[in-house]
Backbone as CSV, one residue per row, in Angstrom:
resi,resn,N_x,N_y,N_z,CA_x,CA_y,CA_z,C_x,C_y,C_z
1,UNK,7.166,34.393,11.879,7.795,33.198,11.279,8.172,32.220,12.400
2,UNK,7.823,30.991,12.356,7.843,29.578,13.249,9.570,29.765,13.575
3,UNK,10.096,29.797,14.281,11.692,29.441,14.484,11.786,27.314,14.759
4,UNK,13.060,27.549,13.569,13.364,26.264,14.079,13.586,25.850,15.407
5,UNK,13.740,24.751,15.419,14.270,23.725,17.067,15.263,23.397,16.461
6,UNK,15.983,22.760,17.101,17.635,22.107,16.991,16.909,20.878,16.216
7,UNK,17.518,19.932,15.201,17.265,18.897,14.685,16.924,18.054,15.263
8,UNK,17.788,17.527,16.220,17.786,16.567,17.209,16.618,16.270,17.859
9,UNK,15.673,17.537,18.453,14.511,17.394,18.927,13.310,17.030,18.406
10,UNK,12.567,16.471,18.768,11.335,15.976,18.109,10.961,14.994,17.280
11,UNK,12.338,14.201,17.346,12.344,12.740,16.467,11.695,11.866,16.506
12,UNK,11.607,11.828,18.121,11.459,10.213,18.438,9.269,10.573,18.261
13,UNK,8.650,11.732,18.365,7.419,12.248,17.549,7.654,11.905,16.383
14,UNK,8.066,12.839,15.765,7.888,12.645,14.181,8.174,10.968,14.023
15,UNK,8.652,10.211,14.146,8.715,8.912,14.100,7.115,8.221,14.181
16,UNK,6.958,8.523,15.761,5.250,7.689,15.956,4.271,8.916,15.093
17,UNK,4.566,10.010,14.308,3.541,10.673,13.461,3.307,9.709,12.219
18,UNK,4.545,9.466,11.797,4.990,8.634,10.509,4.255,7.794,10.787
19,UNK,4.494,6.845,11.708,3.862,5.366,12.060,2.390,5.303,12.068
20,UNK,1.869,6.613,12.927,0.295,6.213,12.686,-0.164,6.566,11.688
21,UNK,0.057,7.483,11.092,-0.530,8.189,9.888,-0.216,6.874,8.793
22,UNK,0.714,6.921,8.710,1.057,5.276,7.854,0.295,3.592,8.406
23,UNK,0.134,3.339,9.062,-0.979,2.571,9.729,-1.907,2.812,9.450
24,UNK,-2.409,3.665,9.841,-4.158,4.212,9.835,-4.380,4.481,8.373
25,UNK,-3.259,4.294,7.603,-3.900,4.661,6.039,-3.208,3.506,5.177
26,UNK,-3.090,2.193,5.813,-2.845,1.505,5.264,-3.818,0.098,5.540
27,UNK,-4.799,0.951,6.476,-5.919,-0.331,6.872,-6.749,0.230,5.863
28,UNK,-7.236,0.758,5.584,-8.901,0.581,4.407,-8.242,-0.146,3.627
29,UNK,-9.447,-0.790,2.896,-8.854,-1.799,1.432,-8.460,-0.960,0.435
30,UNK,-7.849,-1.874,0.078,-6.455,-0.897,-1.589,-5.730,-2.085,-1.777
31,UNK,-5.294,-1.602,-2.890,-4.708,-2.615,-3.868,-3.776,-3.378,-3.341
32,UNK,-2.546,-2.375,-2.611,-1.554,-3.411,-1.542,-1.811,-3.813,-0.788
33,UNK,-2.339,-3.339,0.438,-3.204,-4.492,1.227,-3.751,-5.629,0.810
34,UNK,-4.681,-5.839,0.258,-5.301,-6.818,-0.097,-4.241,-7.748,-1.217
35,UNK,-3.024,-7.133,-1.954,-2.451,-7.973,-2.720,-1.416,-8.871,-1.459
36,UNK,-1.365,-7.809,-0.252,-0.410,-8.942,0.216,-1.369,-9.777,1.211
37,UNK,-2.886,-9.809,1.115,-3.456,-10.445,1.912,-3.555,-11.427,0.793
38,UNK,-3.749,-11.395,-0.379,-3.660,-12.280,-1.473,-2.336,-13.493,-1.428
39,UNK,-1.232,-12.750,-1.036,-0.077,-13.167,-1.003,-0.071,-14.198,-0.105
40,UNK,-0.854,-13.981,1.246,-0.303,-14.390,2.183,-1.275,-15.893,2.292
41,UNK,-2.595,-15.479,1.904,-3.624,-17.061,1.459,-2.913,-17.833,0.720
42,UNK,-2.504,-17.556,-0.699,-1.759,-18.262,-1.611,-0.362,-18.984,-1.323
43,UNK,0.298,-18.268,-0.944,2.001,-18.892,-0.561,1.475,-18.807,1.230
44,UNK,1.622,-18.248,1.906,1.587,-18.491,3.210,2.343,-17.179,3.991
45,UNK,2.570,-16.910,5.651,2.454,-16.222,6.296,3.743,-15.255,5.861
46,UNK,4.869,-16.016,5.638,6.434,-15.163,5.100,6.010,-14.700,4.082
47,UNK,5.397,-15.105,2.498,5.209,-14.808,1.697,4.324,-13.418,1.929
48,UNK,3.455,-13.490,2.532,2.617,-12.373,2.760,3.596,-10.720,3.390
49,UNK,4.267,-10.645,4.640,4.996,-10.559,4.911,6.418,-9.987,4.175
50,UNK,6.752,-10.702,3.532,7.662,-10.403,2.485,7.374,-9.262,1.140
51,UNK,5.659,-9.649,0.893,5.509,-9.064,-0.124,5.030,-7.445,0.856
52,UNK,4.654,-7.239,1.902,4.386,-5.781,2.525,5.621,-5.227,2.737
53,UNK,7.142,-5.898,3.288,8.348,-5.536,3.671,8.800,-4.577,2.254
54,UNK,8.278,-5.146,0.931,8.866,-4.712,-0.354,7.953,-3.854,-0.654
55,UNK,6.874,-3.893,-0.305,6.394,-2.881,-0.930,6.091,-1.559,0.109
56,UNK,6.113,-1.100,1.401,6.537,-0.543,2.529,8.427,-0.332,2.190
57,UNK,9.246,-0.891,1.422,10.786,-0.368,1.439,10.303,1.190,-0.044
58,UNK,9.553,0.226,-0.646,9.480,1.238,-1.605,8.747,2.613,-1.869
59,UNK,7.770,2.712,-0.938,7.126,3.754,-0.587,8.045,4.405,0.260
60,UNK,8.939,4.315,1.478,9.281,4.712,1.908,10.676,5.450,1.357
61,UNK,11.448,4.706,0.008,12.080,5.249,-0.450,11.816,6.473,-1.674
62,UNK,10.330,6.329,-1.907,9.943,7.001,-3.142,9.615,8.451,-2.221
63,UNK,8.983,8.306,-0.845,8.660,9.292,-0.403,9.892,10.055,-0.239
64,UNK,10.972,9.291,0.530,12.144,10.481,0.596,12.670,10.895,-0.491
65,UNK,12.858,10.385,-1.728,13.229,10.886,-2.606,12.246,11.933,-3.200
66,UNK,11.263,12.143,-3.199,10.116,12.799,-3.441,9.797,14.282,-2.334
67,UNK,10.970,14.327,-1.331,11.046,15.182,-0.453,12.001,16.233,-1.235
68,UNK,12.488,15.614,-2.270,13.690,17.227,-2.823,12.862,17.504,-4.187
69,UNK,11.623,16.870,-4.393,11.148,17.025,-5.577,9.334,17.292,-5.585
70,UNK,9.157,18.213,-4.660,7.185,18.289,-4.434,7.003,19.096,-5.345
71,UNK,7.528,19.878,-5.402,7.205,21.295,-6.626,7.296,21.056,-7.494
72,UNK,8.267,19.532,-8.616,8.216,19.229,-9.563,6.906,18.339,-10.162
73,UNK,6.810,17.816,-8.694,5.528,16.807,-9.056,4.355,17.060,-8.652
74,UNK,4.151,18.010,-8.274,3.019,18.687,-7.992,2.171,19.407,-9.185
75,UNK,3.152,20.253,-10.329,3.058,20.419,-11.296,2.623,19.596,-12.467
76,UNK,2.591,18.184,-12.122,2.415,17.180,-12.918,1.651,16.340,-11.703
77,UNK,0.592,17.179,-11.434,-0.270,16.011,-10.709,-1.482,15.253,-11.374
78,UNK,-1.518,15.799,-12.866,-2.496,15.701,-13.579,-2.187,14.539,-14.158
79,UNK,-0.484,13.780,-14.218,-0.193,12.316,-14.255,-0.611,11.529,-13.519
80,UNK,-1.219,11.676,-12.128,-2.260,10.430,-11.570,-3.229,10.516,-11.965
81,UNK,-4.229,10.818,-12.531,-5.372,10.227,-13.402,-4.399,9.327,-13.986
82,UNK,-3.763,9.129,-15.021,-3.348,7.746,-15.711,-2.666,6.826,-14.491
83,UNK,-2.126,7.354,-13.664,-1.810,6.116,-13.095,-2.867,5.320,-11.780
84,UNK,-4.179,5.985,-11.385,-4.833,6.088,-11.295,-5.897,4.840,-12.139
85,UNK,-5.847,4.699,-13.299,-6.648,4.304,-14.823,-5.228,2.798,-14.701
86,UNK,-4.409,3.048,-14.095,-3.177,1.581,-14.394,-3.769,1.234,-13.335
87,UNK,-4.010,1.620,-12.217,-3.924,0.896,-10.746,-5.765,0.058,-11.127
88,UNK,-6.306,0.590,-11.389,-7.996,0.225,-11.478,-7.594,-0.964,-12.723
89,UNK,-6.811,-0.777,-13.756,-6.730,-2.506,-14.223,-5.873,-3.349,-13.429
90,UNK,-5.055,-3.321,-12.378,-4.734,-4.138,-11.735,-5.806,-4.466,-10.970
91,UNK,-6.562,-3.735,-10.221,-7.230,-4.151,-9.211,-8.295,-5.186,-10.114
92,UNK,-8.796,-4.922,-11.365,-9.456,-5.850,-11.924,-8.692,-7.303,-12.162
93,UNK,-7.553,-7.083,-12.745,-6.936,-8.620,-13.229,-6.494,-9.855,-11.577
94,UNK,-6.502,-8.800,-10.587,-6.458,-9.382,-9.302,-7.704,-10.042,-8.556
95,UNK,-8.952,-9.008,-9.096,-9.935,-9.801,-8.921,-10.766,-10.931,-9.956
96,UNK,-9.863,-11.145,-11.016,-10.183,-12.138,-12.022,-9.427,-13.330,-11.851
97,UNK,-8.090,-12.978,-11.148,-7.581,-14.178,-10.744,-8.084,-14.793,-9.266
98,UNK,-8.638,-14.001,-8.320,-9.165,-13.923,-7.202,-10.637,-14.963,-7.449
99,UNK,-11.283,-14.495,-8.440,-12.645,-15.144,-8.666,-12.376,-16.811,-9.519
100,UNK,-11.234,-16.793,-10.449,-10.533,-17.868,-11.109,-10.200,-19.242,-9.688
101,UNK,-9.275,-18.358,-8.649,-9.428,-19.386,-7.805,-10.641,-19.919,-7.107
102,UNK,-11.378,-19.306,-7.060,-12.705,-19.958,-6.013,-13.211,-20.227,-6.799
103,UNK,-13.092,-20.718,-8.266,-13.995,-21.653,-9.390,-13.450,-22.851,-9.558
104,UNK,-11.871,-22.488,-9.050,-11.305,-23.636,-9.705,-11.702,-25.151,-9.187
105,UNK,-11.239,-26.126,-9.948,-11.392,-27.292,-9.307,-10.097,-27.750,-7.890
106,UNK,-10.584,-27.777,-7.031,-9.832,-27.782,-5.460,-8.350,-28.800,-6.010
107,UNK,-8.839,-29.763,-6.556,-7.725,-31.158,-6.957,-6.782,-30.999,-8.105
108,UNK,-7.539,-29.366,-9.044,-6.399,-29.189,-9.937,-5.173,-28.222,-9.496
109,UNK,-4.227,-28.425,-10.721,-3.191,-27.457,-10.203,-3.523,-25.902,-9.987
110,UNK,-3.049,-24.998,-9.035,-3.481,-23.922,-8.510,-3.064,-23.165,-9.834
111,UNK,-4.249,-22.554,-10.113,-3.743,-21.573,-11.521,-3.096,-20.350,-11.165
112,UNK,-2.014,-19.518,-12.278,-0.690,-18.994,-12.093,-1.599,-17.651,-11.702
113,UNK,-1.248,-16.450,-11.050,-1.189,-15.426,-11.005,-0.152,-14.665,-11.422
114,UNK,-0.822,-13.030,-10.482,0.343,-11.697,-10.990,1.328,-12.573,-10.018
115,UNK,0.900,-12.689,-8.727,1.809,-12.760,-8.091,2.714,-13.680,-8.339
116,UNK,2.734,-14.845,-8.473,3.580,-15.716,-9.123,4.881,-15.341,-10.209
117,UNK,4.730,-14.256,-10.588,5.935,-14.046,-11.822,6.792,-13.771,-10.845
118,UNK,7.114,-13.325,-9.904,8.317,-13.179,-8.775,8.500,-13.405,-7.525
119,UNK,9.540,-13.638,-6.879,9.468,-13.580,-5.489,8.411,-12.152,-4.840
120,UNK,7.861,-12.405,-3.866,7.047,-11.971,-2.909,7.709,-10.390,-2.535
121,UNK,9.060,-10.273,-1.988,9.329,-9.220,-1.629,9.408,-8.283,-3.053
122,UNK,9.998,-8.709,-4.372,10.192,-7.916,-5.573,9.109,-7.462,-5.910
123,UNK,7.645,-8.532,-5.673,6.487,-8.206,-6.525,5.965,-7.264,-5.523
124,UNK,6.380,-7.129,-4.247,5.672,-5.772,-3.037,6.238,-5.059,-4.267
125,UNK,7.897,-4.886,-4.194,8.201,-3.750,-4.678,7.717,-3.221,-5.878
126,UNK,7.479,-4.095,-6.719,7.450,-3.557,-8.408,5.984,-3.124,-7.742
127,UNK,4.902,-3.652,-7.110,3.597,-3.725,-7.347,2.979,-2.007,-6.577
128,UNK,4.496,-1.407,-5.854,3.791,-0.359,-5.269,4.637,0.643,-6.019
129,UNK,5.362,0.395,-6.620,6.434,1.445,-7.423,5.257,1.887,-8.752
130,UNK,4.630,0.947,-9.025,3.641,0.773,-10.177,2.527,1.696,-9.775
131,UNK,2.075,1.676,-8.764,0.910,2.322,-8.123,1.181,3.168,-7.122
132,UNK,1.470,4.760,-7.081,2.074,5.162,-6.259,0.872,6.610,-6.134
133,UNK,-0.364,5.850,-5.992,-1.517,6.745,-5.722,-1.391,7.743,-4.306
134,UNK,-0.770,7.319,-3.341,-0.512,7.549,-2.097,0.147,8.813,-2.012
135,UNK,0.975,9.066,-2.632,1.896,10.344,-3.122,1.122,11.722,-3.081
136,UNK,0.332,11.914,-3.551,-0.361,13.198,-3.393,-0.623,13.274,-2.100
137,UNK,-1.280,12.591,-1.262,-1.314,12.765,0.295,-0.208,12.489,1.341
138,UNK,1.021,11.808,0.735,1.991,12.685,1.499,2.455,13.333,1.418
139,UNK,2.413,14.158,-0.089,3.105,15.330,-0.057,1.909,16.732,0.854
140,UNK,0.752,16.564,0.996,0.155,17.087,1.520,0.380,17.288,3.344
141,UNK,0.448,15.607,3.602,1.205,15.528,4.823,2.394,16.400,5.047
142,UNK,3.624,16.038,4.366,4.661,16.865,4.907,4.744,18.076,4.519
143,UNK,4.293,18.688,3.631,3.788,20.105,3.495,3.258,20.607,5.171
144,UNK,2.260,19.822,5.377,1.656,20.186,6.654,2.193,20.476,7.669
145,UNK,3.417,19.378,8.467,4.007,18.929,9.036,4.906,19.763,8.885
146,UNK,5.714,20.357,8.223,6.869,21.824,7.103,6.303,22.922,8.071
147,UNK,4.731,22.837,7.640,4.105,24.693,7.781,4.702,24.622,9.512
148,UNK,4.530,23.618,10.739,4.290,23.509,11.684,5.616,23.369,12.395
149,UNK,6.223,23.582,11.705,7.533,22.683,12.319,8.288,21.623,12.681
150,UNK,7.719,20.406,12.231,7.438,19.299,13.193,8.516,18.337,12.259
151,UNK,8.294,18.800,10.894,9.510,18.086,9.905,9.857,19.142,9.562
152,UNK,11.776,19.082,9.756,12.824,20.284,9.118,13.439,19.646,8.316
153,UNK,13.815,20.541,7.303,14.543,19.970,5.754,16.181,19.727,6.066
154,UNK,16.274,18.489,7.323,17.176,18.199,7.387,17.195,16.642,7.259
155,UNK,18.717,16.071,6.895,18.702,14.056,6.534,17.570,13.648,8.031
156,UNK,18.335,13.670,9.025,17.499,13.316,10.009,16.870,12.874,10.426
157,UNK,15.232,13.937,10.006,13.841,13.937,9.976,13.323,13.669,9.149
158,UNK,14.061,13.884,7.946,13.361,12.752,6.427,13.576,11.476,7.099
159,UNK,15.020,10.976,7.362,14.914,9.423,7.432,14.133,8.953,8.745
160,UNK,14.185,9.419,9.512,13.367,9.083,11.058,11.710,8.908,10.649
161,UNK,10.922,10.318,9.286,10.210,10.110,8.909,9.828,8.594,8.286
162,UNK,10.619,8.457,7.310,10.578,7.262,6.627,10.837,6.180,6.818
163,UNK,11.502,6.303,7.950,11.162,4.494,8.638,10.372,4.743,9.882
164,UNK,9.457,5.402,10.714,8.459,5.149,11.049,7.372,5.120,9.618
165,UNK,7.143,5.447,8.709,5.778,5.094,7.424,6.160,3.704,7.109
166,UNK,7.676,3.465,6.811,7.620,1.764,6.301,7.326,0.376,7.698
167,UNK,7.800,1.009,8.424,7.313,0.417,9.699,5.892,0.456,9.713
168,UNK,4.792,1.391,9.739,3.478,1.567,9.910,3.076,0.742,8.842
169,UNK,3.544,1.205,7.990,2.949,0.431,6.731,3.042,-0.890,6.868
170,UNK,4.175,-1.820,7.277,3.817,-3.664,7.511,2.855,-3.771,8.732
171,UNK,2.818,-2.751,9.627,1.746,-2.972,10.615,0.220,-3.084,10.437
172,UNK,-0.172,-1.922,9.602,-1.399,-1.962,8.594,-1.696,-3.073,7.709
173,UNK,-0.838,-3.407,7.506,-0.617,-4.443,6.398,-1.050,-5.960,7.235
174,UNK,-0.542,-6.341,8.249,-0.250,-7.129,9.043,-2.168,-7.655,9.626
175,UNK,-2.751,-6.825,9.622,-4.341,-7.211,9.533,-4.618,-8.189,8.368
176,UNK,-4.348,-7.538,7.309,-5.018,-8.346,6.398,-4.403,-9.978,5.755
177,UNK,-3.000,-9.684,6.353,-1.885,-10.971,6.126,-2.464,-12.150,7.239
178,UNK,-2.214,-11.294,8.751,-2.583,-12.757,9.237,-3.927,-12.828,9.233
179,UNK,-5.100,-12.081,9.494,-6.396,-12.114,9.229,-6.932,-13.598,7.774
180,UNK,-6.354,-12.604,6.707,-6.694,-13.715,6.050,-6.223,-15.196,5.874
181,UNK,-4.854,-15.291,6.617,-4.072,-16.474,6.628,-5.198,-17.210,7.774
182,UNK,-5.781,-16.727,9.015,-6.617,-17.721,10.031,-7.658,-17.692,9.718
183,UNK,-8.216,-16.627,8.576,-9.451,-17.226,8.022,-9.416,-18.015,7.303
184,UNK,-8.491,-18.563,6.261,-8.309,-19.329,5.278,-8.096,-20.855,5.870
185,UNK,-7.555,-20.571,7.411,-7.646,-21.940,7.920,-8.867,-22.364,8.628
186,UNK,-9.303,-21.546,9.283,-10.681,-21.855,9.929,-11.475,-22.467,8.726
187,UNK,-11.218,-22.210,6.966,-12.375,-22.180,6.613,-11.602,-23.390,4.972
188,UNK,-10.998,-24.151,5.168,-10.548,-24.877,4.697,-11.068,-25.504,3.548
189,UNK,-11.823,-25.626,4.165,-12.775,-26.724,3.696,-13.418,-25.521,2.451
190,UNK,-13.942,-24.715,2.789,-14.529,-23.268,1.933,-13.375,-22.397,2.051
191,UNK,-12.621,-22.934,1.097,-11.808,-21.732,0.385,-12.007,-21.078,-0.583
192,UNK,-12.681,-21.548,-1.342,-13.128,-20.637,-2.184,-14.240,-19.461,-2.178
193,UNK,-14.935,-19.711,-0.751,-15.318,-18.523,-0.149,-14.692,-17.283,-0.394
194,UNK,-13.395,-17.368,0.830,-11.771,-16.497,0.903,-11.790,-16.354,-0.358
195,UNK,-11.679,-16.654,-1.246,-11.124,-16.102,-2.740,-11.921,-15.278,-3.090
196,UNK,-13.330,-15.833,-3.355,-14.599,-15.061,-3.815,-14.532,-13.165,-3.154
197,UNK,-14.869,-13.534,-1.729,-14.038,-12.524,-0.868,-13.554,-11.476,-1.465
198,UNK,-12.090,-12.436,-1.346,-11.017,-11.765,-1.758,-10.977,-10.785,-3.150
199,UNK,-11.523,-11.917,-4.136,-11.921,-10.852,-5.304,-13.385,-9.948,-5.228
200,UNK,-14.004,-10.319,-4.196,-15.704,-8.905,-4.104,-14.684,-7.852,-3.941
201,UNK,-13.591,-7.840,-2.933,-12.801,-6.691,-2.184,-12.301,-6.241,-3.298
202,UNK,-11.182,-6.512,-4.693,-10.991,-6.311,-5.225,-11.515,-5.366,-6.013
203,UNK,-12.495,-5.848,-6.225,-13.470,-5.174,-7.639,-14.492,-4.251,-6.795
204,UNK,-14.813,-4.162,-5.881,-15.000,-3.296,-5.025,-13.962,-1.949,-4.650
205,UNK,-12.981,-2.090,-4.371,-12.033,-1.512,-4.882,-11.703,-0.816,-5.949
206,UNK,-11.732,-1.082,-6.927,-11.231,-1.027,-8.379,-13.041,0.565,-8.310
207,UNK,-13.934,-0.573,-8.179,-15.437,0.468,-8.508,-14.792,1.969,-7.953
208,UNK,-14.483,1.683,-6.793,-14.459,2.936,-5.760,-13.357,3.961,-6.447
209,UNK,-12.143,3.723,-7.088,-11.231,4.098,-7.089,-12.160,4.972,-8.539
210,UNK,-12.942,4.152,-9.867,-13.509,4.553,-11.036,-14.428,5.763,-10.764
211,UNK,-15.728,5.816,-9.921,-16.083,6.667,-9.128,-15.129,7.901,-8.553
212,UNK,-14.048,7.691,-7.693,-13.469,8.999,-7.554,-12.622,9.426,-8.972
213,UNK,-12.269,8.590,-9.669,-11.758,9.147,-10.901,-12.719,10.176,-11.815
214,UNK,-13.638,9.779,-11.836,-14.768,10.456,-12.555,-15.321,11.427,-11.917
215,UNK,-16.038,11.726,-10.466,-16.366,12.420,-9.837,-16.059,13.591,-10.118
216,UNK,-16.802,14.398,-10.415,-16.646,15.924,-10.746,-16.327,16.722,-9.050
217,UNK,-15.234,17.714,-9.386,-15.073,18.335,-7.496,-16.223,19.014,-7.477
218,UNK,-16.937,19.572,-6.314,-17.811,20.445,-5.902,-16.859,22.046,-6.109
């Protein structure tokens, strides 16, 4: 049997574990990424920004709370297929508003989106509380991380955990915010390129996610 270490030790690790693992899995395209790269074309660089800060507070709070509760939800993992089947119609109505803008007429008023029903940081939050596909692979993570020693079931190392992932997570995020904010200026003139884009990624997305839904395991 692994013997603990004193709490204290191994924080300032488990911190940069959190961070990259949360980074590195917050760059492929997915729904939040790209909604706050959405965010950040449409309203601009804070807006973008704002909407990863909210939705990075909320993952990070769902995960720790989700640290006194794996065995409950593990048991009920057969509830992501439906949420799974919610996240794939967002990713569609994002790329319908995505494709809506690069049709529109440049001189009319900018037509309303999801994002529009709220401030930027609320709609991170509601928009990842809504879609919390991510969950099965961290509970896999800190399971892992448990077997090894590396996270002890003390306040600590949960919270040290969880603000290096919400930290990683605006960093990951932070590609596709300013990325698309200096492409959108370089390309001004063709914005509706960026949109078009923006919604292929979408619905590209959405395909990929329908595919692993269906996919039979080996």
């Amino acid at each position: 049997m692994r013997a603990q270490s004193e709490p204290g030790s191994g924080v300032l690790s488990l911190f940069f574990i959190a961070f990259g693992i949360s980074a590195a899995g917050s760059m492929p395209p997915a729904i939040i990424n790209l909604a706050a790269m959405n965010s950040a074309v449409e309203h601009g660089l804070q807006a973008g920004f704002l909407f990863s800060a909210g939705a990075a507070l909320t993952e990070a709070v769902l995960v720790r709370i989700s640290m006194y509760g794996v065995e409950w939800i593990n048991k009920r993992a057969h509830l992501f297929k439906y949420i799974q089947g919610f996240v794939v119609l967002l990713l569609l109505l994002f790329a319908f508003g995505s494709f809506r803008s690069a049709m529109a007429d440049p001189s009319a008023p900018k037509p309303h989106g999801l994002d529009d029903a709220m401030p930027p940081f609320l709609f991170g939050m509601a928009l990842r509380a809504m879609t919390p596909t991510l969950f099965p692979f961290w509970f896999a993570t800190l399971s892992a991380l448990a077997a090894r020693g590396r996270l002890q079931p003390v306040n600590l190392h949960y919270t040290v955990f969880c603000v290096g992932l919400g930290i990683g997570t605006i960093v990951g995020h932070s590609i596709y915010i300013v990325g698309g904010v200096l492409a959108y200026q370089k390309m001004q003139a063709w914005g509706w390129v960026l949109h078009a884009i923006i919604g292929s990624l979408f619905l590209l997305a959405a395909i990929a996610m329908l595919v692993k839904m269906f996919r039979k395991p080996k």
